[in-house]
N, C-alpha and C positions, 0 to 999 in steps of 0.2 A: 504494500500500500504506500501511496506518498506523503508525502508530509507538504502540511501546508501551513501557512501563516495567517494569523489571524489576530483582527486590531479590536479592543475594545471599543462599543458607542459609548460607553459613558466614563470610562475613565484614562481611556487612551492604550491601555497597556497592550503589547503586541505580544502574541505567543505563538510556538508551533503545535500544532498535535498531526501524530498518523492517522489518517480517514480513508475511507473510501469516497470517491470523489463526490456522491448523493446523500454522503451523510451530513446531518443538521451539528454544526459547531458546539462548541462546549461552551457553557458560561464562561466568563472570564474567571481565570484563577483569582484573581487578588479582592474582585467583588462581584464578581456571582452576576452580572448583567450578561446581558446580550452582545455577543461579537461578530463581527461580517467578516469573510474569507478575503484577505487580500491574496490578487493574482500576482504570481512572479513566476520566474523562472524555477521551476523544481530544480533542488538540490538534495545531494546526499549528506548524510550523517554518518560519516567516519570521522577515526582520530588523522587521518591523512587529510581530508577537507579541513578539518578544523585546525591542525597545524597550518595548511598553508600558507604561505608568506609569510611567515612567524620563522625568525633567527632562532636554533636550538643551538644549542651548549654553550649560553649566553654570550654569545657573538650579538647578539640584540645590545649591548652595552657597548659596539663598538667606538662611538661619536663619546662614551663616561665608562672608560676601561676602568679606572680606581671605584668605582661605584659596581662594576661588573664583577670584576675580584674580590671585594668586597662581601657580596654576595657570595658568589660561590665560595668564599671561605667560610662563612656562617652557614652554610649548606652540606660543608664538608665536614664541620667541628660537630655537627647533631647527625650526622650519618647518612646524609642524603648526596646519593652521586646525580650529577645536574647533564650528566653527557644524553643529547638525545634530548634532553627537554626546552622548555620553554618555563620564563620568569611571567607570571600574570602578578603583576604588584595590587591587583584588586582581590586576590583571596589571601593578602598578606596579613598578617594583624603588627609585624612591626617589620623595618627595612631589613631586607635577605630574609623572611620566614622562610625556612628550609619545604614547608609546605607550599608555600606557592610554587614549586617548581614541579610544573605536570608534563606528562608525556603525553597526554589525551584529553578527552573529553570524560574519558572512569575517574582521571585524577580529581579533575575538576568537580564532579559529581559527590565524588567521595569527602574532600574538604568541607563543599558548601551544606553537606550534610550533615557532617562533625560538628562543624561550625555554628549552625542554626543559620547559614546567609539562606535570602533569597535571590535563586539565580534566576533569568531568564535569557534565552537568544538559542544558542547552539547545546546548552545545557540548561535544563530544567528543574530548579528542585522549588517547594514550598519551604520557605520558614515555618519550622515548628510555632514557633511566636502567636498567641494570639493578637488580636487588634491589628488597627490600619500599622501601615509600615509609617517606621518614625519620620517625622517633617527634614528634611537634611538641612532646614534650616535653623533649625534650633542645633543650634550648636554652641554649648555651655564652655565658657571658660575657666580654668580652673582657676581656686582662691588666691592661690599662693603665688601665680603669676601674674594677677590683676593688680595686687597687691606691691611686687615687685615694678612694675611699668607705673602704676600712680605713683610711689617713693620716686622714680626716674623724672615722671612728669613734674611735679612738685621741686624737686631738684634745679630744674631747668627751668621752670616757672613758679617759684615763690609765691604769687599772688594766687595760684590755683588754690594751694593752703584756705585760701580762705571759702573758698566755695563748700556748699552742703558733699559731704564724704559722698554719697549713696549718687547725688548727682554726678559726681566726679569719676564713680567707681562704674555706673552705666555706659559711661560715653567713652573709658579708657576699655570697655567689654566689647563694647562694639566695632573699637580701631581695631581690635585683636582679631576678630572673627576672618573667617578667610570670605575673599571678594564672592563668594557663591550663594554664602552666606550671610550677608548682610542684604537688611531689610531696606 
């Protein structure tokens, strides 16, 4: 059977499932609406598709060779040989996880499972997680750096000192936040 792609009406999110071509689509995974079959060109689902054009035995660091090395030495020191694979720095939980480094689409599968992520595209898994998936805009900074950057600010401007702490302590959380993430 093929595999086809399909886009959510109501929240956007695109997935594949295997059908027969007169079968009626799935709800969507992430909220159970109604999805319409988008037309593309059929493709397969191997780890050779999904590799492709993907630099294995991290030659993908060629343009940040110390960041490459890097890598595969934290790779090497927790017992993971990287020859043959590919670095996805999105199933990383910190720079070089020796986990991020798959040979396939089973690696992939296997982490994001471990893990609780939610995958979707050429791998598919749900989040155990109940409830919606979290805002990627709330992104909390932590105390003890907010904290460090106002002493800096203050430092450098004196008369900050004098402003309400809580107002001072919002607007130095918000310089902090990454540009994706700011409202």
């Amino acid at each position: 059977m093929p595999l086809y792609e399909y886009e959510c009406t109501a929240c956007g999110t695109i997935f594949q499932e295997i059908s027969r071509f007169d079968a009626e689509p799935s709800p969507c995974p992430l909220c159970n609406s109604e999805a319409m079959r988008v037309f593309s060109i059929p493709h397969l689902r191997t780890d050779s598709t999904f590799l492709a054009g993907m630099s294995t035995n991290g030659s993908q660091f060629e343009a940040r060779p110390e960041q490459g090395d890097y890598y595969k030495k934290v790779a090497e020191a927790h017992g993971q040989d990287t020859k043959g694979k590919v670095y996805l720095s999105g199933l990383a939980e910190f720079p070089g996880d020796p986990e991020a480094w798959v040979s396939g689409r089973g690696d992939v599968q296997r982490v994001a499972e471990a893990r609780g992520y939610n995958v979707q595209g050429a791998v598919n898994v749900k989040s155990p997680r109940e409830g919606p998936a979290p805002d990627p805009k709330a992104v909390d900074i932590a105390d003890d750096l907010v904290a460090r950057r106002m002493q800096q600010k203050i430092t450098e401007n004196p008369e900050l000192a004098q402003r309400p702490a809580e107002e001072l302590r919002a607007q130095v959380k918000q310089s902090m936040k990454p540009v994706w993430a700011k409202e």
